[in-house]
MIMARZA-394798 format. One line per 3 residues: number of its first residue (from 1); their letters; for each residue x, y, z of C-alpha. Coordinates in nm, 2 decimals, decimal comma. Layout:
NUM) a) X/Y/Z  ...
***
This chain:
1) xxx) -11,24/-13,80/-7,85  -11,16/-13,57/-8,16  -10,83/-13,58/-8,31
4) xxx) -10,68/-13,46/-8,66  -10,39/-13,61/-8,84  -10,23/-13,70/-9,20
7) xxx) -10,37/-14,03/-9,34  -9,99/-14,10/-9,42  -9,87/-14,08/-9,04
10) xxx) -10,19/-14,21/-8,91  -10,12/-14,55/-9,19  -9,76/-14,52/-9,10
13) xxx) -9,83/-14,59/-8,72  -10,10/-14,83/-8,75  -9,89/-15,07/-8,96
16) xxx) -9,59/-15,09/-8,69  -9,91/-15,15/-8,42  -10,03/-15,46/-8,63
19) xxx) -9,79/-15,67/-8,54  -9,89/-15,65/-8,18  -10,23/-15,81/-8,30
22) xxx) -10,29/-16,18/-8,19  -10,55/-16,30/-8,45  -10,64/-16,63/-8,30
25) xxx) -10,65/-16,48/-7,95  -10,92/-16,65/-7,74  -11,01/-16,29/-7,58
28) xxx) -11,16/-16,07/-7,89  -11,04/-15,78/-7,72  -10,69/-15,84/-7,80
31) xxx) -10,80/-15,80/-8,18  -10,84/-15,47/-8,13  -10,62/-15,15/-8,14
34) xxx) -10,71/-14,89/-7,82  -10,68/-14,52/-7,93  -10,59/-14,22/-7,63
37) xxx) -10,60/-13,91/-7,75  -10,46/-13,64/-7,52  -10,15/-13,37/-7,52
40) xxx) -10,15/-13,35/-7,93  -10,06/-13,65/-7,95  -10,27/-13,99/-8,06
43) xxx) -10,18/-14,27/-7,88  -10,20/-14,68/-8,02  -10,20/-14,96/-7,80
46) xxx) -10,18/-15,29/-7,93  -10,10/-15,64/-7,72  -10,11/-15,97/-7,72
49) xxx) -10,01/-16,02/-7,39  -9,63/-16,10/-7,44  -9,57/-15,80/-7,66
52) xxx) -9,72/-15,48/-7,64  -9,64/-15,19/-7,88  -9,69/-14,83/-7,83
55) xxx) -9,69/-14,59/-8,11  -9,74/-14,18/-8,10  -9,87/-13,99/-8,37
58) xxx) -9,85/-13,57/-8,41  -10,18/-13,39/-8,48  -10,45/-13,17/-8,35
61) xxx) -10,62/-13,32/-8,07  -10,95/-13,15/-8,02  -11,13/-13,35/-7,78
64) xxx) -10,92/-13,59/-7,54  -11,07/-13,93/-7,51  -10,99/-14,33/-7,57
67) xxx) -11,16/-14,61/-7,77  -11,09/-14,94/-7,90  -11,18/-15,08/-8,22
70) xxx) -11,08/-15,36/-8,43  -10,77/-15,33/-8,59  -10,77/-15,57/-8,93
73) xxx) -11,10/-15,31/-9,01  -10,96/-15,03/-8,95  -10,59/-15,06/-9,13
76) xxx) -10,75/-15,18/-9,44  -11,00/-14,91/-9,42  -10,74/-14,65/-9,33
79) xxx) -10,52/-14,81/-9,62  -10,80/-14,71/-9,92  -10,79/-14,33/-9,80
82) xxx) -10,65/-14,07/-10,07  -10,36/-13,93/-9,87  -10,56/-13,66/-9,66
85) xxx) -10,63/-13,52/-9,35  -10,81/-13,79/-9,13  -11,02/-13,67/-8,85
88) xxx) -11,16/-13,94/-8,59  -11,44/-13,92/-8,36  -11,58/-14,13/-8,08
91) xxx) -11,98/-14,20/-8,04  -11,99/-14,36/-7,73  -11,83/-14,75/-7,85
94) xxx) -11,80/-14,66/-8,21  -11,48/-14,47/-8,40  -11,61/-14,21/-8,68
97) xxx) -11,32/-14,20/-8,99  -11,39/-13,88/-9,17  -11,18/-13,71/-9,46
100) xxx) -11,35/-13,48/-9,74  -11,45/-13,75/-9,96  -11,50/-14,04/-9,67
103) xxx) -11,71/-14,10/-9,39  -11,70/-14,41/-9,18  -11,83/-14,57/-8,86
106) xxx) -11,66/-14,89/-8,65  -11,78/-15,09/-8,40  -11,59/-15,06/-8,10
109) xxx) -11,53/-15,20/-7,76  -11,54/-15,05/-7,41  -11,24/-14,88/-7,40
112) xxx) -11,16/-15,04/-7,03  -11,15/-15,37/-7,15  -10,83/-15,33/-7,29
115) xxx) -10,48/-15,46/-7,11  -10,31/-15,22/-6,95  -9,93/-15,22/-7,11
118) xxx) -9,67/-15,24/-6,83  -9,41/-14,96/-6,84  -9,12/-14,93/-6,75
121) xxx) -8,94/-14,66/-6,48  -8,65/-14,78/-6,32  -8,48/-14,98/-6,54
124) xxx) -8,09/-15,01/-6,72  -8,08/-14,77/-7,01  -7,88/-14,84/-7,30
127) xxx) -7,84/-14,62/-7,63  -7,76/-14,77/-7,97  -7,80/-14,72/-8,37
130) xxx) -8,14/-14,86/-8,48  -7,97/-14,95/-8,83  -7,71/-15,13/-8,63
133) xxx) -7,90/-15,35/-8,40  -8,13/-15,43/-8,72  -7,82/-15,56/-8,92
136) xxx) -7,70/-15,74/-8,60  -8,01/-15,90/-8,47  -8,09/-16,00/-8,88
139) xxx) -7,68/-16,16/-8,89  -7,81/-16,42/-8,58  -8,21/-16,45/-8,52
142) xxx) -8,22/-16,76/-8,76  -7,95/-16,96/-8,56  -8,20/-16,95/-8,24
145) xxx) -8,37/-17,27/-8,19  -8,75/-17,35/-8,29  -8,79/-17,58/-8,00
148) xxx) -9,08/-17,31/-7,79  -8,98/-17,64/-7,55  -8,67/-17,46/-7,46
151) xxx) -8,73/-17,12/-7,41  -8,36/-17,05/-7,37  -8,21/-17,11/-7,68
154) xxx) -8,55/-16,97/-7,89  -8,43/-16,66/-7,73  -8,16/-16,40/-7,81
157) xxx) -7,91/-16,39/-7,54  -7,81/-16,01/-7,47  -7,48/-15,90/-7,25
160) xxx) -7,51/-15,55/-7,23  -7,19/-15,36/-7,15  -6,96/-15,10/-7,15
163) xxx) -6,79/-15,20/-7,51  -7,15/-15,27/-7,63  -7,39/-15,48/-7,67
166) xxx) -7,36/-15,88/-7,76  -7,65/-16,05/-7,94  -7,62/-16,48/-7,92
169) xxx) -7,79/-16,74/-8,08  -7,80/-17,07/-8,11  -7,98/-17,42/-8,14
172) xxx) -7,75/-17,68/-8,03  -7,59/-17,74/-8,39  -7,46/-17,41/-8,47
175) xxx) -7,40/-17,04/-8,27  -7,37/-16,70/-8,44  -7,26/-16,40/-8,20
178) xxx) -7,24/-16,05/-8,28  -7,15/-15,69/-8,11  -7,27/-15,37/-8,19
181) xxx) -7,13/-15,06/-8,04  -7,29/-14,80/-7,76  -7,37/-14,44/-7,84
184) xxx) -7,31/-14,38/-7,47  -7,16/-14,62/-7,24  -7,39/-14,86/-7,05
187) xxx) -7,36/-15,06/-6,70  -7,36/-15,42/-6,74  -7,68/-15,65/-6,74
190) xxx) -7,81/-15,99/-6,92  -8,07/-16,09/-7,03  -8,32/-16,40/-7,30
193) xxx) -8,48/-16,20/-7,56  -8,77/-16,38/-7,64  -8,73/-16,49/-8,03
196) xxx) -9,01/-16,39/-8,16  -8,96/-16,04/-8,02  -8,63/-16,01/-8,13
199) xxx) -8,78/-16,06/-8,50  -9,06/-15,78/-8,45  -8,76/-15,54/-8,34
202) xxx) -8,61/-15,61/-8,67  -8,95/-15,55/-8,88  -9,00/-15,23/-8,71
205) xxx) -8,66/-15,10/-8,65  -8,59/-14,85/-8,98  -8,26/-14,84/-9,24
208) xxx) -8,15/-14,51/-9,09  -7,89/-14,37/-8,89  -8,13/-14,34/-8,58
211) xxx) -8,09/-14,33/-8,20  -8,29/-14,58/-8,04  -8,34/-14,65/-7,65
214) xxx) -8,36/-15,05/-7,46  -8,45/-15,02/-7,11  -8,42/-15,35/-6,91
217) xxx) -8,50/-15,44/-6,56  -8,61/-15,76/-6,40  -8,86/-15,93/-6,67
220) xxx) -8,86/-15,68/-6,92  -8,74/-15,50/-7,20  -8,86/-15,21/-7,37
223) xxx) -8,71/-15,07/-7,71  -8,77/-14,70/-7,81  -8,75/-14,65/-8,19
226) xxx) -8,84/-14,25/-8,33  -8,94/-14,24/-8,69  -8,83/-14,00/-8,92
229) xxx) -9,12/-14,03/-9,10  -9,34/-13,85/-8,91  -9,26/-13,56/-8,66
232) xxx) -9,28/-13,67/-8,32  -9,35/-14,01/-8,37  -9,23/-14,30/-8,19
235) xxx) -9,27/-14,66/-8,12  -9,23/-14,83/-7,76  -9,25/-15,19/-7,80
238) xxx) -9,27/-15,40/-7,46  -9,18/-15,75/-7,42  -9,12/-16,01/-7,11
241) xxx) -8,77/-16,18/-7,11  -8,71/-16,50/-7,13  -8,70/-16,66/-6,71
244) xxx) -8,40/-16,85/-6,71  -8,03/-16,91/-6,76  -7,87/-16,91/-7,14
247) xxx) -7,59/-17,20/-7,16  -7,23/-17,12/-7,16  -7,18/-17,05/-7,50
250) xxx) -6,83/-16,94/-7,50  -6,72/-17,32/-7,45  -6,86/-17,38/-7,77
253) xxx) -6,61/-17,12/-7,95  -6,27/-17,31/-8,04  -5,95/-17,14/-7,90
256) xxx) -5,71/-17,34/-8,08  -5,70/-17,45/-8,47  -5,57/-17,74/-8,70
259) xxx) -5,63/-17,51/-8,98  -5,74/-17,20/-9,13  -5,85/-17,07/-9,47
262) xxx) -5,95/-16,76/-9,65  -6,22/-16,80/-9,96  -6,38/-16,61/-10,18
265) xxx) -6,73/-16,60/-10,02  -6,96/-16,61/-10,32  -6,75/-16,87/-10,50
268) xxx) -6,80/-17,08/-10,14  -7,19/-17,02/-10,16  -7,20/-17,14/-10,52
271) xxx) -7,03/-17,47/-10,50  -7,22/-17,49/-10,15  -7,52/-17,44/-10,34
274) xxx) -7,45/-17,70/-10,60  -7,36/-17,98/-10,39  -7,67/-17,96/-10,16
277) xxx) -7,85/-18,08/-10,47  -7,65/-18,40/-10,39  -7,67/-18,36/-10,05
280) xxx) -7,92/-18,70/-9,84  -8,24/-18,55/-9,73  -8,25/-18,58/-9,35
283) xxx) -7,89/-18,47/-9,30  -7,83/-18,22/-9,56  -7,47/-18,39/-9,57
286) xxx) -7,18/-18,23/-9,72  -6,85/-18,32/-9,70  -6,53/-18,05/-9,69
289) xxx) -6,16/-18,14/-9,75  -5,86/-17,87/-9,71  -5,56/-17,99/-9,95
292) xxx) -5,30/-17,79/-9,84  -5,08/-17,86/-10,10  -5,31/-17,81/-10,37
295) xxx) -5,44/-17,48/-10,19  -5,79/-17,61/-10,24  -6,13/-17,67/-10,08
298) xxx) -6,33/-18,04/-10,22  -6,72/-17,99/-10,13  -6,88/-18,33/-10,18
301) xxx) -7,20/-18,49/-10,14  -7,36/-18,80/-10,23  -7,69/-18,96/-10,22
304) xxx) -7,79/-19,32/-10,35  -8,14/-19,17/-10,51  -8,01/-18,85/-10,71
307) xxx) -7,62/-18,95/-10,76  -7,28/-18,76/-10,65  -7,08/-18,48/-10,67
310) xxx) -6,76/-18,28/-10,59  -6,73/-17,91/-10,62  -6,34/-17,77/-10,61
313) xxx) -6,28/-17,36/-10,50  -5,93/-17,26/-10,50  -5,87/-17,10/-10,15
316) xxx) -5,68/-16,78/-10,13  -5,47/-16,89/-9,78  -5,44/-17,21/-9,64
319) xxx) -5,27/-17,29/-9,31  -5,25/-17,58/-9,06  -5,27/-17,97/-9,22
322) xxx) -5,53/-18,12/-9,46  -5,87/-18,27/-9,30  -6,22/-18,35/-9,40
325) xxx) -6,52/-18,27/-9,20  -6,94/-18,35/-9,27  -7,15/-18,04/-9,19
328) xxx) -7,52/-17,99/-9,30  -7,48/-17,76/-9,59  -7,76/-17,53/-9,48
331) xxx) -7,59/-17,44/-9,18  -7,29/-17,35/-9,36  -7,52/-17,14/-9,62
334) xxx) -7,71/-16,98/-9,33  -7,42/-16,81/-9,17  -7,24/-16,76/-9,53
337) xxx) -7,57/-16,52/-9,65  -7,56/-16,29/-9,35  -7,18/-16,21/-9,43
340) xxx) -7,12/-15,88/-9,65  -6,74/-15,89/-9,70  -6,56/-16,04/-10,04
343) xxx) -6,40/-16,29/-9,83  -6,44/-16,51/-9,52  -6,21/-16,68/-9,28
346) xxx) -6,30/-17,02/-9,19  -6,12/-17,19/-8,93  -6,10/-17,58/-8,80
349) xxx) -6,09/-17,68/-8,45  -6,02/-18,06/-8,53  -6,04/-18,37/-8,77
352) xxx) -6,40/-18,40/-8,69  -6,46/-18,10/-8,48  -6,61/-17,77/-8,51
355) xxx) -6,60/-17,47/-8,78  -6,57/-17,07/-8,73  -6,67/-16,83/-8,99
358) xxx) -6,61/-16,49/-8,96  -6,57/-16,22/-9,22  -6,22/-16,12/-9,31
361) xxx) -6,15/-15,77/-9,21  -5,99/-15,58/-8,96  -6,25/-15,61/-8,69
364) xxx) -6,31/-16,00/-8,73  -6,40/-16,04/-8,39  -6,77/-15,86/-8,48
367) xxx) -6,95/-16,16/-8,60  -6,85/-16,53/-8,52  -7,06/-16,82/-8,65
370) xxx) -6,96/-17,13/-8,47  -7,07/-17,45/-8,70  -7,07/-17,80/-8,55
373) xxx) -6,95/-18,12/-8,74  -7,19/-18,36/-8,83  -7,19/-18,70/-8,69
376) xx) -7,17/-18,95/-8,96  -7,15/-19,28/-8,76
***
């Protein structure tokens, strides 16, 4: 193999394919980063056997051929290059770096050692914004639950659709649900991203106004991601789905209210912030009380080792009666930070009952974060 490309694309692509690596893999070949040349194009294959991530760079390909070589070696080697034209060349197991002022050997591995990547042919395909899924997925990832015990809810539930797609999450205490919109319309499918591939998604998708491509059929997922960056280049990232049945979380989303109120979101997060400090340790405790009358919001917390504390922010609407409700403050902070309007809506199922935020603009129904009360008894 003999293949010519700019360190800068060559860096660029070998970065995304990192976080396919599994360091503490028990098979050393998964440590390493398989190269196909072929077609002007250099091909990178990383796996860890869940996730696998395909990345194409432009250049001169001179020789066709494949190798695999460590990866950790070769990105920080790659990384102390002047930004030049990079040239690589197999010797039997070994991958030759060359640039003018460089030369470099690595110890590879027999090329066919390597796991082969599943792809994927007939399959769902659905076409969406990369900015926009990266905002969306980023607005609910956190509310997924840590418990690897239940695959289900560490997953981010996907209903794909005609009027777009709908990202869930949630770990038993709280729900955040989102929708982003199609480029073309789509037929309808479901599906349990695994968690920790919904986050490397994120991390790779760019901040651009780009088309990217999901394809789902039974077991899988694959998301298509071009880069700007470099001409030609792309990013296939492959991932199983999560085998089983995501709970019915529309139950969970209250229909009818006791009350409602409008707030100034950073003045919320602020007196949030300031009565956590009060807040008991293992419950993260806060206390909220709508006075109607008053058109006011009390944030209190109290605990007998640090002392007490009540935090008062004028609300800008208030209807339905007074209550007071316990939530853990983090909750409330978590779905508060993800928000990007001036002002939220926050509504109250019930004296003791659950909460929804969403953002206060004309398309409310976009994000929902569902908050459950906490019990005090």
């Amino acid at each position: 193999m003999t293949f010519e490309c700019t360190k800068e694309n060559l860096q660029h692509a070998l970065a995304i394919n990192m976080r396919g690596i599994d360091n503490k893999a028990s098979l050393p070949i998964l440590s390493h980063i398989l190269f196909e040349a072929r077609e002007k194009q250099l091909k990178l294959l990383t796996t860890n056997l869940e996730i696998g991530i395909t990345s194409y760079v432009s250049g001169v390909v001179k020789e066709e051929g494949r190798c695999a070589v460590p990866a950790k070696i070769l990105y920080d080697y790659i990384a102390t290059m002047p930004l030049k034209k990079v040239t690589l060349t197999t010797k039997e197991d070994a991958l030759i770096v060359e640039s003018d002022d460089f030369s470099t050997s690595i110890q590879g591995s027999t090329a066919d050692d390597f796991p082969l990547i599943p792809e994927i042919e007939k399959a769902n395909t659905v076409y969406v914004r990369g900015d926009e899924v990266k905002h969306a997925l980023s607005q609910i990832i956190y509310a997924a639950s840590r418990d690897e015990s239940r695959p289900e809810l560490a997953g981010i539930y996907g209903v794909f659709s005609k009027r777009g797609i709908c990202f869930v999450a949630t770990d038993g205490h709280r729900l955040a649900e989102v929708t982003v919109p199609l480029s073309k319309k789509a037929e309808e499918i479901t599906c349990i991203i695994p968690g920790r591939t919904a986050q490397e998604i994120v991390r790779i998708l760019p901040k651009v106004e780009e088309e990217i491509v999901f394809k789902i059929d039974d077991g899988q997922i694959q998301c298509t991601i071009p880069h700007e960056s470099f001409s030609g280049g792309r990013t296939e990232l492959v991932s199983k789905l999560v085998n089983g049945k995501y709970p019915e979380y529309q139950a969970v989303i209250p229909e009818d209210y006791k009350a409602s109120v409008v707030i100034d979101r950073q003045r919320f997060i602020n007196s949030l912030k300031t009565s956590s400090l009060f807040s008991k340790s293992d419950t993260n405790e806060v206390q909220v009380t709508l006075d109607k009358k008053k058109k006011r919001m009390d944030i209190s917390a109290e605990a007998s080792s640090v002392g007490s504390n009540v935090s008062r922010v004028e609300l800008e609407d208030i209807t339905g009666t007074d209550l007071s409700i316990s939530f853990n403050v983090q909750y409330l902070l978590d779905g508060l930070s993800v928000i990007d309007t001036p002002q939220v809506n926050m509504s109250f199922s019930e004296e003791g009952g659950a909460a929804l935020i969403t953002p206060k603009q004309k398309q409310d129904t976009l994000f929902r974060y569902v908050v459950m009360p906490l019990d005090v008894n």
